[in-house]
Structure formats: structure tokens, C-alpha cells
N, C-alpha and C positions, 0 to 999 in steps of 0.2 A: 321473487325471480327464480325461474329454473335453470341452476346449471347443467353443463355436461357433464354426466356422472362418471369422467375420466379426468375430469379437472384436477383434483386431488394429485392424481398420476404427474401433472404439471408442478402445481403449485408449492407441493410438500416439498419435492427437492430443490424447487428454485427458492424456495424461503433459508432452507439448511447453508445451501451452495452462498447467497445472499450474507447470510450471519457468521456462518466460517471464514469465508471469502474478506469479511470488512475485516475480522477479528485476527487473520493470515498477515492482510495489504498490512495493516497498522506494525503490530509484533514481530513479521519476519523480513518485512520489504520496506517501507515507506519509512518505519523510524525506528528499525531494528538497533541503528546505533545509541541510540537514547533511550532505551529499554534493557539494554544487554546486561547491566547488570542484575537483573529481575529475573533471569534465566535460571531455571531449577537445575538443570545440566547443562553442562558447558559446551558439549558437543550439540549439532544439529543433524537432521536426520536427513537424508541423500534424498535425489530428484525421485527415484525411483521406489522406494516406502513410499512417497509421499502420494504419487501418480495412483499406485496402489490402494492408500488408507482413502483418496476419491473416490475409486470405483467404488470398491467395497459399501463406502458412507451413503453413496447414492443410489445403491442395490438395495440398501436397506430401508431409503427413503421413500422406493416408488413399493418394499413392501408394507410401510405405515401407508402409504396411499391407498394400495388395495386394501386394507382394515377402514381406513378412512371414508369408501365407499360401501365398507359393509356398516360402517356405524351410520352411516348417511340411510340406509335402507333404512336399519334399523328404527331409527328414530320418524321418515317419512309414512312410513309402514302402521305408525302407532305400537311398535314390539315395547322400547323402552319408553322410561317415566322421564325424560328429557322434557321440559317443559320453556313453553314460548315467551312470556312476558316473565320479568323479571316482579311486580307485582301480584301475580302469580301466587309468591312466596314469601314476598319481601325484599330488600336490599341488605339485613344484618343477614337473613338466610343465605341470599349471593353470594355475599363474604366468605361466612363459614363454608359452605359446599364445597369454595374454590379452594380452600385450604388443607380440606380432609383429603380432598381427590389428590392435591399435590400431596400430604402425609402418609396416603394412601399409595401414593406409586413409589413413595420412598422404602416405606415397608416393605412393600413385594419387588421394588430392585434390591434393597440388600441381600432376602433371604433367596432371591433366584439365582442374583449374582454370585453368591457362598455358594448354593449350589452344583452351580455350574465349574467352580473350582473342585470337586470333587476328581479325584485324579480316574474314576471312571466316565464322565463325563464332560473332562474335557478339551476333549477334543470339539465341543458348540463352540468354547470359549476362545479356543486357541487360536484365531486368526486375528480376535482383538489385543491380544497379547504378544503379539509379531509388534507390535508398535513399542516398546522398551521406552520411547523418547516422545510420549506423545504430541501431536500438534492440534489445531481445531479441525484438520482432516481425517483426525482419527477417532473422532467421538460415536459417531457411530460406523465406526469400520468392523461391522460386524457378518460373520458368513449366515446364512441366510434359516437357519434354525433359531438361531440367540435374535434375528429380528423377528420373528415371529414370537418367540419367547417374552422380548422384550415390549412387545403390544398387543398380546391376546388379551390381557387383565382389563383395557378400556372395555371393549365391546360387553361383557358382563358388567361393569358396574354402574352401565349405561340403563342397565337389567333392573338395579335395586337400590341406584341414589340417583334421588331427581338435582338433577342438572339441567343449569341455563347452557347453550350453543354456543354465550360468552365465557363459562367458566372452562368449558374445555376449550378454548381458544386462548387461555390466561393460562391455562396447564399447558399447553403442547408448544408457548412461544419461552414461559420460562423453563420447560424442560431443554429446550434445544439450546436456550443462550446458557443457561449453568454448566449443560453438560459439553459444551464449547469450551467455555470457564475453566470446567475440570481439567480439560485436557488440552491448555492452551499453550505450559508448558512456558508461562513465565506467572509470578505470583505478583498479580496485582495490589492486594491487600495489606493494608499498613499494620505494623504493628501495636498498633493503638487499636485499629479494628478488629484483629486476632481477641485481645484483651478484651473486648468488650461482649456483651452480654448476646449479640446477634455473631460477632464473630468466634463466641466459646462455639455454637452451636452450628452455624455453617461449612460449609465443605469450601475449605481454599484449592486453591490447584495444587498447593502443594500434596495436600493429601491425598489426591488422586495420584499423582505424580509418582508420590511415595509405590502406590498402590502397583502401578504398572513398573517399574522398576525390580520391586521384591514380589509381589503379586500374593503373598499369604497373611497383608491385612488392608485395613482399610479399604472395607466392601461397599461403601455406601455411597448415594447419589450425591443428596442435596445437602444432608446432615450429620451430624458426627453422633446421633441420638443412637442408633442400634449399634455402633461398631463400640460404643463406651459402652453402652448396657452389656454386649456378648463378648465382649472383652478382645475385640479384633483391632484397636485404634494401634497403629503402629508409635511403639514408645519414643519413637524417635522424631516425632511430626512437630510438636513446637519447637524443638533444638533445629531440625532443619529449615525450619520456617523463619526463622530469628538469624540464622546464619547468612541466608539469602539477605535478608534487610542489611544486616551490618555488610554487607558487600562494597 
């Protein structure tokens, strides 16, 4: 079936608006009372940041649309190795593909995100950082060079790893819900999970939280793997992770 090749333009931000929106009603409205003590900071952030971190989130959503319709070329065009049948290659191949492209976009958000903290450059970064108190409005409240920034790398690796149309579809639904996660700005995560072998190595909110709060560690998306190896983990991330529980 042929969509309209401005569908993208529609569908990316109502998916965002959709996942923020549930992750919002639940956390700040619906059962804010029986979550409150899960809350990394104890203040909340006013009507008018928040109207703000919307715009912004959805500025940057209709520009992963317009990426989204050049990866659409891209791929109808025959340019990338994007391939149609999942037998093609396999199902263990599926697997792994969908894994590397997610390890793959964690690598290249940490080392762009350090980047962009560079005190000449940033000013890309400085409008996501007006969010001190993040909420799931603020995950991608980015000004509109760091969204670009932030999804150049798909169209090229479209270039030089063959990918199923599912495995980016499996990337671009848990990029959006983790990095909601990140910046949900209550820590979901039990302390039992933290200790355990997926929660050494996953990113809780806390450590985001940490991040937008002091903003010179804790650079990483999905996983705590580059900010240990380059020595950025803020030393204070399980003490304040633990503090939250025993609340």
C-alpha cells in the first residue's frame, strides 16, 4: 500500500504526543498521589515550561518526520540495503540487527550529546537544558539543530546495515518510550531491579534526572556502558537512587 509521503509529518508526533501524554495523565494527573513519593525532585515544574517543553518536543517530532520521509525515499528508491522479508536473512539475523542499530544509536547519543556540552557549542544544547526538572514533555524539547543532530545518523546506516522496516520500527518505538522513561522525573525502578544484572546496565530516570539537574555527567541514553567506560557516571547515582526508594 502507498502512503501519503507526508504521513510521517502526522503520525511521528501523534505517536510521541500518544506516549508522553499516557506517561503525563498517569505520573502528574490521574494518580499523582500514589506516586508522589517516587518523585526525584520535589518541586514540579509550572504550566508554562511545560506548554514550552510541548512545542519544542513537537518541533522536533515533525523534524524526525521530515528524515522519516527521506528514509522512505531512500529505501523505495533502492539507495539503502533495507531489506523486505524477514527470511531474507533470518529471524536470529532480525534479532541481532535490532540490537546493534539500538547499541548503535546509544554510542553516537553519548558521544554527540558530550559533545554538544562543550561550552563552545552549547548553545544547540541549551534549550534542552531550560528543563532543570524534567517531565515526559521534555524528552525531546530540543531547538531545532540538536534535532537534526539527533537523527542525521539513521539515514546513513540505512547506507551500510541491512535492516528489516521492523527493526526500525522496534528502534524508533523504544527510543521514544526509554527516552520518556528518562525524563519522566519519577523513578519507576525497584531496588531489586537497580541490583540486577539488566538494571547495573540500564539507564533509570534517575540518572537522567541526575544529568539535567548538574548537567556535567551522565551523558548516555539507554545505558550506563559509555558514561562507566569514560568515567562521566555521576558518583552520586545509586545513593540517590536508594534515597528515593527508602522515601
Amino acid at each position: 500500500m502507498n502512503f501519503p509521503i507526508y504521513l510521517p509529518l502526522i503520525v511521528i508526533p501523534a505517536r510521541y504526543f500518544i506516549i508522553a501524554g499516557v506517561f503525563y495523565l498517569i505520573f502528574y494527573i490521574l494518580f499523582k498521589n500514589n506516586f508522589i513519593q517516587l518523585k526525584i525532585q520535589n518541586n514540579f515544574p509550572n504550566s508554562k515550561m511545560l506548554i514550552t517543553e510541548i512545542f519544542f518536543s513537537m518541533q522536533t517530532m515533525v523534524i524526525f518526520g521530515v528524515f522519516s520521509i527521506l528514509i522512505r525515499y531512500l529505501i523505495v528508491n533502492d539507495y539503502s540495503i533495507v531489506y523486505r522479508s524477514i527470511s531474507d536473512f533470518g529471524m536470529l539475523y532480525f534479532i541481532f540487527s535490532t540490537v546493534v542499530l539500538i547499541l548503535i544509536h546509544d554510542c553516537y547519543f553519548y558521544f554527540s550529546h558530550k559533545l554538544i556540552h562543550h561550552k563552545k557549542l552549547f548553545f544547540i544544547h541549551k534549550r534542552h537544558h531550560l528543563s532543570t526538572n524534567p517531565t515526559p514533555w521534555s524528552a525531546f524539547s530540543f531547538g531545532p539543530i540538536e534535532a537534526v543532530i539527533q537523527v542525521i545518523w539513521l539515514p546513513i546506516i540505512i547506507l551500510i546495515l541491512p535492516l528489516h522496516p521492523f527493526s526500525l520500527l522496534i528502534w524508533s518505538l523504544w527510543m521514544m518510550i526509554m527516552n520518556v522513561i528518562g525524563h519522566l522525573g519519577f523513578e519507576i525502578y525497584s531496588k531489586e531491579f537497580l541490583n540486577s544484572f539488566i538494571g547495573k546496565i540500564l539507564n533509570a530516570s534517575t540518572h537522567h534526572n541526575l544529568h539535567h539537574s548538574r548537567s556535567k555527567s551522565n551523558f548516555g541514553l539507554y545505558f550506563t556502558f559509555w558514561d562507566k567506560i569514560m568515567g562521566t557516571e555521576d558518583k552520586n547515582y545509586r545513593s540517590t537512587f536508594e534515597k528515593i526508594k527508602n522515601n
